[in-house]
C-alpha atoms as an extended CHARMM CRD file, in Angstrom:
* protein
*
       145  EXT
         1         1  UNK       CA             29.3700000000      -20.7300000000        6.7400000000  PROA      1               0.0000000000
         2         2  UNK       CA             28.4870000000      -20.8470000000       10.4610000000  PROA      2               0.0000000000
         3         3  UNK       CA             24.4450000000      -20.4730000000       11.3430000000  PROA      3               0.0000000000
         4         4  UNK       CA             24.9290000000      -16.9160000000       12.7220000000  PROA      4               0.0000000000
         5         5  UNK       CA             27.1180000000      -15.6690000000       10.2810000000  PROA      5               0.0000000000
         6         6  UNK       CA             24.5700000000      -17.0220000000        7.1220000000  PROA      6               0.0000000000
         7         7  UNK       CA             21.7450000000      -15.2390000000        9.9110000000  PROA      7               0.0000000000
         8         8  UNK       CA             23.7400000000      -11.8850000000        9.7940000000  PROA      8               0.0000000000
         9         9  UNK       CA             24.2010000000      -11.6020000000        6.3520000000  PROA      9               0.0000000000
        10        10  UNK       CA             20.8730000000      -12.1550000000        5.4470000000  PROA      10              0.0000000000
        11        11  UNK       CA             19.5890000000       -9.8160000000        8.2120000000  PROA      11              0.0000000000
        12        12  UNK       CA             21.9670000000       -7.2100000000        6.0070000000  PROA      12              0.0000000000
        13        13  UNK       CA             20.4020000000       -8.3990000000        2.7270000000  PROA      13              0.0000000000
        14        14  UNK       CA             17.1120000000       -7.7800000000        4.0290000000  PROA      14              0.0000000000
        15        15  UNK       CA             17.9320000000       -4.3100000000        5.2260000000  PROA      15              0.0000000000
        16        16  UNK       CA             19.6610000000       -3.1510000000        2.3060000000  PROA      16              0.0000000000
        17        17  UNK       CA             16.6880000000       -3.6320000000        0.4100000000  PROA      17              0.0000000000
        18        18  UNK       CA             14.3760000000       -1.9900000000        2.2870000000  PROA      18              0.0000000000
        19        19  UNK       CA             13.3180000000        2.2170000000        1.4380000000  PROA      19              0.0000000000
        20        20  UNK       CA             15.0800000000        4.7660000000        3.2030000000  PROA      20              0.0000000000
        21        21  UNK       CA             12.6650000000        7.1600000000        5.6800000000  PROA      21              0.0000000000
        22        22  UNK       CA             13.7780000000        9.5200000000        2.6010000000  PROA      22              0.0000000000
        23        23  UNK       CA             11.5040000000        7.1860000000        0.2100000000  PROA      23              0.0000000000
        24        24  UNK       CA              8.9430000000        6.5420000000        2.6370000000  PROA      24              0.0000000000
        25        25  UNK       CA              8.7570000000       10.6030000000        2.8570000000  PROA      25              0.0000000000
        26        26  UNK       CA              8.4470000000       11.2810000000       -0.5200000000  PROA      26              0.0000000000
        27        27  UNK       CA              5.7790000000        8.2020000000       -1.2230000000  PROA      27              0.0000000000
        28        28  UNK       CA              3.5060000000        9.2360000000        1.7310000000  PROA      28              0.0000000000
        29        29  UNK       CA              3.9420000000       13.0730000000        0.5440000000  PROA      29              0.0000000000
        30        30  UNK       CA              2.6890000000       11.9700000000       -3.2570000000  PROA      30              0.0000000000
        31        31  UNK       CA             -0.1450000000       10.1160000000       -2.1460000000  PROA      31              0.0000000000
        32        32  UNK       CA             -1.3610000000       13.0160000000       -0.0090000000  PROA      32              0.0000000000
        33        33  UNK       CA             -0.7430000000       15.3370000000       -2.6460000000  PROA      33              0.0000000000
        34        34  UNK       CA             -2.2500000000       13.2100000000       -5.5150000000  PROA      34              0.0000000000
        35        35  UNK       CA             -5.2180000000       12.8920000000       -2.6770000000  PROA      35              0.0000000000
        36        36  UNK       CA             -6.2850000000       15.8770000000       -2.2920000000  PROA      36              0.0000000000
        37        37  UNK       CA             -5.6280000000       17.3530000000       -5.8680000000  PROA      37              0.0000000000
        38        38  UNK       CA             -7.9380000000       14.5050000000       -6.8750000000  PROA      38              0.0000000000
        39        39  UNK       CA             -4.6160000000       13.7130000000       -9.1160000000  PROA      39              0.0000000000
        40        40  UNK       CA             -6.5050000000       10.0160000000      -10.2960000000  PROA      40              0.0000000000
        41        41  UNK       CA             -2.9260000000        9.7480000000      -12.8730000000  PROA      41              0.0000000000
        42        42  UNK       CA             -0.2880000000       10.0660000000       -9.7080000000  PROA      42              0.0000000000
        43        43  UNK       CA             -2.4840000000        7.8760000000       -7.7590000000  PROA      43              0.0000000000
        44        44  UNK       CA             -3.1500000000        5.0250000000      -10.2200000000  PROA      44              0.0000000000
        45        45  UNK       CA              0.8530000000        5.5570000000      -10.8900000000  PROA      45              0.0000000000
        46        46  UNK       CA              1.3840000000        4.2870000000       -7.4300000000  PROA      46              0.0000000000
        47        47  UNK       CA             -0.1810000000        0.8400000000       -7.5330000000  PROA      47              0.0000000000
        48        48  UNK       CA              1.7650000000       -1.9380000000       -8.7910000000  PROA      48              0.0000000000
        49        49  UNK       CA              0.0890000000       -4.0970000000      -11.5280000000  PROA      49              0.0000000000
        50        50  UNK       CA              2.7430000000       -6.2060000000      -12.4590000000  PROA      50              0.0000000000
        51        51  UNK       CA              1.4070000000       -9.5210000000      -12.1810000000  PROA      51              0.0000000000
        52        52  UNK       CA             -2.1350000000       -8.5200000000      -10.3630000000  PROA      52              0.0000000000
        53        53  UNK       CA             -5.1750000000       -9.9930000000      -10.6200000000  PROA      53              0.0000000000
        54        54  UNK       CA             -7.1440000000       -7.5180000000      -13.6310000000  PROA      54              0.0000000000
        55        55  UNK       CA            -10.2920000000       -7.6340000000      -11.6700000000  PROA      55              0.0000000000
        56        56  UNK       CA             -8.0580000000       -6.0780000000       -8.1670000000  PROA      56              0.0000000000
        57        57  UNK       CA             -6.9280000000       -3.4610000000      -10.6350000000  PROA      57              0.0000000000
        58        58  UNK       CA            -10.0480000000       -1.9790000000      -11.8300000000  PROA      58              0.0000000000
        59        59  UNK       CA            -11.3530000000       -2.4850000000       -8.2230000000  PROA      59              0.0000000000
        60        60  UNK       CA             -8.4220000000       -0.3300000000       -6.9330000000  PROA      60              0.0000000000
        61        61  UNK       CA             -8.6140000000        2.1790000000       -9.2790000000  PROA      61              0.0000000000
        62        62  UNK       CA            -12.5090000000        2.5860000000       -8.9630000000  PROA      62              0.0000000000
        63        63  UNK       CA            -11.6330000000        2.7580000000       -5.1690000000  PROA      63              0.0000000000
        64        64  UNK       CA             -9.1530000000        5.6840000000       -5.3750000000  PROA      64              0.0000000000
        65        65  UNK       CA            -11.3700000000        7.9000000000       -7.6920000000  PROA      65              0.0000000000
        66        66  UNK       CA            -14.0910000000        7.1030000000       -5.3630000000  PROA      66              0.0000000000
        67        67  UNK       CA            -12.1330000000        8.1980000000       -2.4050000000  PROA      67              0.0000000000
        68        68  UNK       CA             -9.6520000000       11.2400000000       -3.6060000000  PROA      68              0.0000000000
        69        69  UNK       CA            -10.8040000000       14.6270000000       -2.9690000000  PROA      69              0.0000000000
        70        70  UNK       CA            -11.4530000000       14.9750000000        0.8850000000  PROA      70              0.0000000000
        71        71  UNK       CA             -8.7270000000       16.5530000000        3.6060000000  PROA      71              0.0000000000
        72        72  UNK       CA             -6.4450000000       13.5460000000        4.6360000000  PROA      72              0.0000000000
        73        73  UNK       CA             -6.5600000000       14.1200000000        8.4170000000  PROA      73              0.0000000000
        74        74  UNK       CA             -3.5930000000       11.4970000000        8.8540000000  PROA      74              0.0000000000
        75        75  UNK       CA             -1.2060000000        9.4320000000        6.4690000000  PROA      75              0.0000000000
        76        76  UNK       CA              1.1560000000        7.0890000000        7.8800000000  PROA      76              0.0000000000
        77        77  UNK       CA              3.3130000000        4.4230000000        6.8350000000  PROA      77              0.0000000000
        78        78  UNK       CA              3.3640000000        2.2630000000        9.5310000000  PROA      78              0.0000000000
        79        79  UNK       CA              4.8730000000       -1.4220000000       10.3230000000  PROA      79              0.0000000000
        80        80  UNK       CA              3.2960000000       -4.7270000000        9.7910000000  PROA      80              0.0000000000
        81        81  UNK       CA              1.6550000000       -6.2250000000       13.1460000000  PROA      81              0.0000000000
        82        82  UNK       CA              0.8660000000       -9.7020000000       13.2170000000  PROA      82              0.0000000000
        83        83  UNK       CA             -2.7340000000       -9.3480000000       12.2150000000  PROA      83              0.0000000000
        84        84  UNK       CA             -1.2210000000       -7.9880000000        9.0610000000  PROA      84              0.0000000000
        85        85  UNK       CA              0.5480000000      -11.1490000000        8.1370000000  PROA      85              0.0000000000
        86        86  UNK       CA             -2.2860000000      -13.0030000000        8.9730000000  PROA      86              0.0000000000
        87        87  UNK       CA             -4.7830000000      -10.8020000000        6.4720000000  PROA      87              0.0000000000
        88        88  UNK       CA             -1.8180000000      -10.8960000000        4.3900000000  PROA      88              0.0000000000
        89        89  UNK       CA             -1.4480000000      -15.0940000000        4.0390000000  PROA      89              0.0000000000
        90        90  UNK       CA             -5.7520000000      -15.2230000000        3.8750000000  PROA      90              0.0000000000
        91        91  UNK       CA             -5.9300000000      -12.7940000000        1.0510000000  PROA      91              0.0000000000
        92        92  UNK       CA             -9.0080000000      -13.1720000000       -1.9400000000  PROA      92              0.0000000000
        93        93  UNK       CA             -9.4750000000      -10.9010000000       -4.4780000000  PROA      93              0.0000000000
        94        94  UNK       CA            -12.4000000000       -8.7350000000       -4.6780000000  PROA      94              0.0000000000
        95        95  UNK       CA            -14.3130000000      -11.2530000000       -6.3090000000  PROA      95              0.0000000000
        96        96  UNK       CA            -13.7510000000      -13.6990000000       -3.3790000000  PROA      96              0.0000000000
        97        97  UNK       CA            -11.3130000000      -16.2330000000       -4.8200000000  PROA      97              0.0000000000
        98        98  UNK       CA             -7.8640000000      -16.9380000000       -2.9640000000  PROA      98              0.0000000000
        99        99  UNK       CA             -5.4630000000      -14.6470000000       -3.9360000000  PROA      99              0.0000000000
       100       100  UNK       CA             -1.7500000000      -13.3100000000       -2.6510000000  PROA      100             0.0000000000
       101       101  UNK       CA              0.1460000000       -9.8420000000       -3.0230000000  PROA      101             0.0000000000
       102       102  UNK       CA              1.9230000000       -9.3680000000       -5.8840000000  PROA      102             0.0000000000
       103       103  UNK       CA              5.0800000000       -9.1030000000       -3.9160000000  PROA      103             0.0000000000
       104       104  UNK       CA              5.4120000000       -9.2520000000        0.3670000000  PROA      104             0.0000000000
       105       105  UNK       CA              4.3000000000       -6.0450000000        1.4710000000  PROA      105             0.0000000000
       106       106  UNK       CA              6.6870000000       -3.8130000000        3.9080000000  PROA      106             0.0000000000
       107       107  UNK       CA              4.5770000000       -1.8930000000        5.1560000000  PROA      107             0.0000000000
       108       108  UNK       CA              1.0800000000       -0.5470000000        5.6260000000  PROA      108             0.0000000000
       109       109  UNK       CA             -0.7420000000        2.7240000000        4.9080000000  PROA      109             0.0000000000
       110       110  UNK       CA             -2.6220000000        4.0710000000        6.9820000000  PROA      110             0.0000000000
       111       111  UNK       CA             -5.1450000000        6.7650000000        5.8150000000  PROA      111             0.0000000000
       112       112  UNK       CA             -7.4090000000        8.8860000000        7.6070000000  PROA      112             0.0000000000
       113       113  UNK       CA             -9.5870000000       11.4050000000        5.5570000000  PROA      113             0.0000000000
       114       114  UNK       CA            -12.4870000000       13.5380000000        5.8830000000  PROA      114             0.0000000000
       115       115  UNK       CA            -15.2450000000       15.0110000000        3.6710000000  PROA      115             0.0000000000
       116       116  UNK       CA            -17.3690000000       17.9430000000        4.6140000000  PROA      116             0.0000000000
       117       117  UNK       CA            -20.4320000000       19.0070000000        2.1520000000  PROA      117             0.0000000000
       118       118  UNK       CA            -23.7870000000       20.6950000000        2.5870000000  PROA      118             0.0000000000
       119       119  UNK       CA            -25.4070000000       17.3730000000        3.5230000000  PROA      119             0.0000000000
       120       120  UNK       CA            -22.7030000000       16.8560000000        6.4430000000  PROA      120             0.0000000000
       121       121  UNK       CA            -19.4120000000       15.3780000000        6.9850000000  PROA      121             0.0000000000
       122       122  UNK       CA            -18.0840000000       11.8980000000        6.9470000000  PROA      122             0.0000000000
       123       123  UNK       CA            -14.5710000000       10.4270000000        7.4850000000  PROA      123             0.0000000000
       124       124  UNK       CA            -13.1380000000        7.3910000000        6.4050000000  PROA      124             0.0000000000
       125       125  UNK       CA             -9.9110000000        5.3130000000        7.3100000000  PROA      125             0.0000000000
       126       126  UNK       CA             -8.1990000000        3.1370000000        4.7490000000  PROA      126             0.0000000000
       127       127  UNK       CA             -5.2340000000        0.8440000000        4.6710000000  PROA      127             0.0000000000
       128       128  UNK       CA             -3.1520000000       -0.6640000000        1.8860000000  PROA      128             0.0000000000
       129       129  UNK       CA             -0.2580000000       -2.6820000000        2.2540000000  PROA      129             0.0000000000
       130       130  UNK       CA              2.4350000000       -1.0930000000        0.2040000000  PROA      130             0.0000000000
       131       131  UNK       CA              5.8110000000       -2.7270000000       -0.6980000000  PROA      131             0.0000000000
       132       132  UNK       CA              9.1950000000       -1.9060000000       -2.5390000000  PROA      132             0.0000000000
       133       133  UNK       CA             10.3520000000       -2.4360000000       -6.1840000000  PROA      133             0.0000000000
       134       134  UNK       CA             13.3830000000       -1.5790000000       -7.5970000000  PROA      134             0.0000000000
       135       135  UNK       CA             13.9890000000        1.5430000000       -5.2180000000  PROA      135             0.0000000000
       136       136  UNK       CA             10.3900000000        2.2640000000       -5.5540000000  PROA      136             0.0000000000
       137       137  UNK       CA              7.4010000000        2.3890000000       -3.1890000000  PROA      137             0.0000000000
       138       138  UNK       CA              4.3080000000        0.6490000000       -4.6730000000  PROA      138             0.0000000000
       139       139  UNK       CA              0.2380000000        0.0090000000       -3.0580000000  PROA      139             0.0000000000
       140       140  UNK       CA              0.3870000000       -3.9690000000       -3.8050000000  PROA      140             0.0000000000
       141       141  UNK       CA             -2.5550000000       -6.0720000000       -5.4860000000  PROA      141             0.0000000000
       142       142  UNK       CA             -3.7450000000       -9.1070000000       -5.1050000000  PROA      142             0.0000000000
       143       143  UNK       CA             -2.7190000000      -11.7460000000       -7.5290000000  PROA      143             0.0000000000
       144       144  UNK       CA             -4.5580000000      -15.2570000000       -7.8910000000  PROA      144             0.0000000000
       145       145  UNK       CA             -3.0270000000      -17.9360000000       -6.0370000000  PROA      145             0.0000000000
């Protein structure tokens, strides 16, 4: 097979694997939803575990029951810049050891939120780098190296 042909048709395999804006709708809409319903089961339903470190799980899910519950100002799925990949490839786990993503993120979320009480009002950005499993859209863990 000729260089640009093999190029092209991995360019298509690439492509045809990755989620539809439909997909990308319906995950950002469930998060937001989940969010602000403080819906901790949806949420946690939207990490993926297989294979993640068990230390990054109960660090993720401490970290969305922590955080649910405000107004999400903006959600976004956006692309990965190269600062991304670099985070990406120099990855530990939240106890500091080198770790990786359970799978090669696609893209990021982007979340901006705000909280308004008696005592004032804070806001908050968070990102998460989210990828795709079998037609799914997952928030991705770290994994040891």
């Amino acid at each position: 097979m000729k260089p640009a042909m093999l190029l092209a048709s991995m360019s298509f395999a690439v492509c045809a694997y990755a989620a539809s804006p439909a997909q990308e709708k319906a995950f950002v809409d469930t998060y937001r939803k989940a969010y602000e319903a403080k819906d901790e089961k949806t949420l946690v339903s939207l990490l993926y575990t297989k294979g993640a470190d068990a230390a990054a799980v109960a660090f993720y899910k401490m970290m969305l029951g922590a955080e649910m519950g405000g107004k999400i100002d903006t959600i976004e799925l956006v692309d990965l810049s190269g600062e991304d990949r670099k985070h990406v490839d120099a990855m530990q786990s939240p106890d500091g050891r080198p770790a990786k993503l359970v799978m090669p993120p696609s893209k990021k979320l982007v979340v901006k939120s705000s909280t308004q009480n008696k005592d004032g009002s804070s806001s908050s950005k968070s990102e998460v780098f989210v990828g795709e499993s079998d037609g799914k859209l997952y928030i991705l863990l770290p994994a040891a190296r």
